[in-house]
C-alpha positions in Angstrom: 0.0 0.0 0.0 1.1 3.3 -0.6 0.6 6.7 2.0 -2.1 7.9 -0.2 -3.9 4.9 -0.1 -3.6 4.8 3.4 -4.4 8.1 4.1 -7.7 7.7 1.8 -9.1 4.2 4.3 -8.0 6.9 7.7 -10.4 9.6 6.3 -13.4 7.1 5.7 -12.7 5.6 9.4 -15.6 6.3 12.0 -14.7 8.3 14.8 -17.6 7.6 18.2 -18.7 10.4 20.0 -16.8 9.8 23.4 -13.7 10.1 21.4 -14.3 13.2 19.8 -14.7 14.5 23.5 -11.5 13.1 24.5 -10.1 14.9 21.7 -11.6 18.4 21.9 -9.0 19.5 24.5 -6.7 18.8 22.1 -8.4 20.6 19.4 -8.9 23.7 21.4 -5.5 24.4 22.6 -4.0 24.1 18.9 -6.3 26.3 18.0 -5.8 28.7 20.9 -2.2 28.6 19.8 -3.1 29.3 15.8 -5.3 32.5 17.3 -2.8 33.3 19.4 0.1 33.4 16.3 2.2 31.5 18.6 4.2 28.4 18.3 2.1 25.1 18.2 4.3 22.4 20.2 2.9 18.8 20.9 4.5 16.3 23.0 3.8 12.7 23.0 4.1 10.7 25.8 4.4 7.4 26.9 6.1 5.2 29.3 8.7 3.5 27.3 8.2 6.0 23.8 8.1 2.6 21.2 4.7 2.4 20.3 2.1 4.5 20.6 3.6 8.2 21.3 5.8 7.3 18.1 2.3 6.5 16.0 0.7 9.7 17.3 3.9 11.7 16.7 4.2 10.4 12.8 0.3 10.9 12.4 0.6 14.2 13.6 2.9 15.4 11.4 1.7 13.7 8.9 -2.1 15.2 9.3 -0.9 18.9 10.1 1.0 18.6 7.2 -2.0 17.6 5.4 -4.5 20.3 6.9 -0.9 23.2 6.4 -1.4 23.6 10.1 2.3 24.9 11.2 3.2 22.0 14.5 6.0 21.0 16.0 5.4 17.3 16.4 7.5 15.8 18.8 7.3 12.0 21.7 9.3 10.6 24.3 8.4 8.6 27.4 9.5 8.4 30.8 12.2 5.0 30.1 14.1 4.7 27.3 13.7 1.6 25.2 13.6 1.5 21.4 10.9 2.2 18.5 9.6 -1.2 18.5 10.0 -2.8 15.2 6.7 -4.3 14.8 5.7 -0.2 14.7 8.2 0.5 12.5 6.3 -2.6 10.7 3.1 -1.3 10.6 3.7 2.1 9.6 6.0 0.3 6.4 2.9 -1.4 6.0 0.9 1.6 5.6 3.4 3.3 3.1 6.4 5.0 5.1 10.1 5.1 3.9 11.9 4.6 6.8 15.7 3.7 6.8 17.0 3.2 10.3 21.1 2.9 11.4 20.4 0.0 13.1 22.0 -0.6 17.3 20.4 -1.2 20.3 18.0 2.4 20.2 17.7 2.7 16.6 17.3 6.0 14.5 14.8 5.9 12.1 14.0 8.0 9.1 10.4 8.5 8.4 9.7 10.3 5.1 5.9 11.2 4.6 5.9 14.1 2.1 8.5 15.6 -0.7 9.4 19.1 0.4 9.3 18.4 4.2 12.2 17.0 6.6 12.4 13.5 7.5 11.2 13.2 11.0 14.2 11.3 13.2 12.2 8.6 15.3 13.7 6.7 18.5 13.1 6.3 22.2 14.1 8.9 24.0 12.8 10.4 27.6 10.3 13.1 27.3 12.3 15.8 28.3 15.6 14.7 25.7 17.7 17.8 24.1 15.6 16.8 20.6 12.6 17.9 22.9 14.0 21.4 24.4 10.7 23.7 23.5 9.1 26.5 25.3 5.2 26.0 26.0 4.0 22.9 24.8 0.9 20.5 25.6 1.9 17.5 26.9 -0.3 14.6 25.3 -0.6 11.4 27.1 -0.9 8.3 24.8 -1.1 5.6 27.8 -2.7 5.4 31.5 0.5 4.4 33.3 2.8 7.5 31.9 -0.4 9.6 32.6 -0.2 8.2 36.4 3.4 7.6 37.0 4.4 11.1 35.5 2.5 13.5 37.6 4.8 16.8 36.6 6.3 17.4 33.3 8.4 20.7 33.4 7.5 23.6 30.8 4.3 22.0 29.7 1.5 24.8 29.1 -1.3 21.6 29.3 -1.8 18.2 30.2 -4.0 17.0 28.0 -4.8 12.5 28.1 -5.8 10.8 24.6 -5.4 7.7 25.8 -4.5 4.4 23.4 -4.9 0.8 24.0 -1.1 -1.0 24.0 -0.9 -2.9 21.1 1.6 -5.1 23.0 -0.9 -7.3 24.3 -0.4 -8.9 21.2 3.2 -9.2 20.4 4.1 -12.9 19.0 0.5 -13.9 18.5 -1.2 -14.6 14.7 -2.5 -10.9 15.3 0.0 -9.4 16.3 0.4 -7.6 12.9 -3.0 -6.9 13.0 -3.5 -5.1 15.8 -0.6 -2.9 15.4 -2.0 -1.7 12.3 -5.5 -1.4 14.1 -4.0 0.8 16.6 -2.0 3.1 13.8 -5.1 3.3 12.1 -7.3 4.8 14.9 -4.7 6.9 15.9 -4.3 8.2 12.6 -7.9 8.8 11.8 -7.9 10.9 15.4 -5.3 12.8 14.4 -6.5 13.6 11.1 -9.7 14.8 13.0 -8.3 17.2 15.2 -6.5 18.9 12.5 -9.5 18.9 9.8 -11.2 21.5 12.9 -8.3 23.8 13.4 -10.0 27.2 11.5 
């Protein structure tokens, strides 16, 4: 499958009502930054930054991109571990190039659009030198980060969209599956929240 392709199942997918409430917070305080002229800065975070926070952080970019909302687009967690490969998988799956240096924490390349710079994906803590920003909104991707991380320095708002872990599945028949599920829905919500920014 290619992006496009990709992209065009994301937009068809149903979003429920409950979700587009646990997204409004996000929606408003983009678009409090956008009224405000000022810097739009989004961090991503979960507890070990490989699965989900990496998905949202891609997706966002990708969708802002998309809707020519100006974000900086950013994840870590509050361990450092890797980008798990079986999301590095899915989102190959879905149409990324990604090239990666290989090593215990990898880099990866993601490329999503000509005429934009690759993003540089890999598990870092939420607070790394890559993440050194004034005033951002802290997004919380998973409960435990949410509840083990009760101050995050220089965030503006703490704002929880909360993702189920696609590990539950890892090295069962659907595993590949539900990795994809999970990109998916966190794509489609992404792609929400930045069709609503005026």
């Amino acid at each position: 499958m290619n992006l496009d392709s990709a992209i065009e199942n994301i937009l068809q997918l149903p979003i429920s009502e409950e979700r587009k409430q646990v997204l409004q917070p996000l929606i408003d305080y983009i678009q409090s930054k956008k009224d405000a002229k000022a810097p739009i800065q989004l961090n991503f975070i979960c507890t070990h930054n490989s699965r989900r926070s990496q998905f949202s952080q891609i997706w966002a970019a990708v969708a802002a991109h998309a809707f020519k909302v100006e974000v900086t687009a950013l994840s870590g967690g509050v361990e450092v571990t890797a980008f798990n490969e079986r999301a590095v998988n899915s989102l190959k799956r879905m149409g990324f190039i990604i090239q990666s240096n290989g090593g215990e924490n990898p880099k990866y390349e993601v490329e999503y659009a000509l005429q934009t710079d690759k993003l540089v994906m890999f598990s870092k803590l939420f607070d790394d030198e890559v993440n050194q920003v004034d005033k951002f909104a802290a997004v919380m991707t998973c409960d435990h980060a949410d509840e083990n991380c009760p101050f995050i320095p220089g965030t503006e708002q703490r704002i929880s969209v909360q993702y189920l872990d696609p590990k539950a599945f890892d090295d069962t028949p659907e595993e590949a599956d539900r990795y994809d599920e999970r990109s998916y829905q966190i794509a489609s919500e992404m792609f929400y929240v930045f069709s609503k920014i005026q």
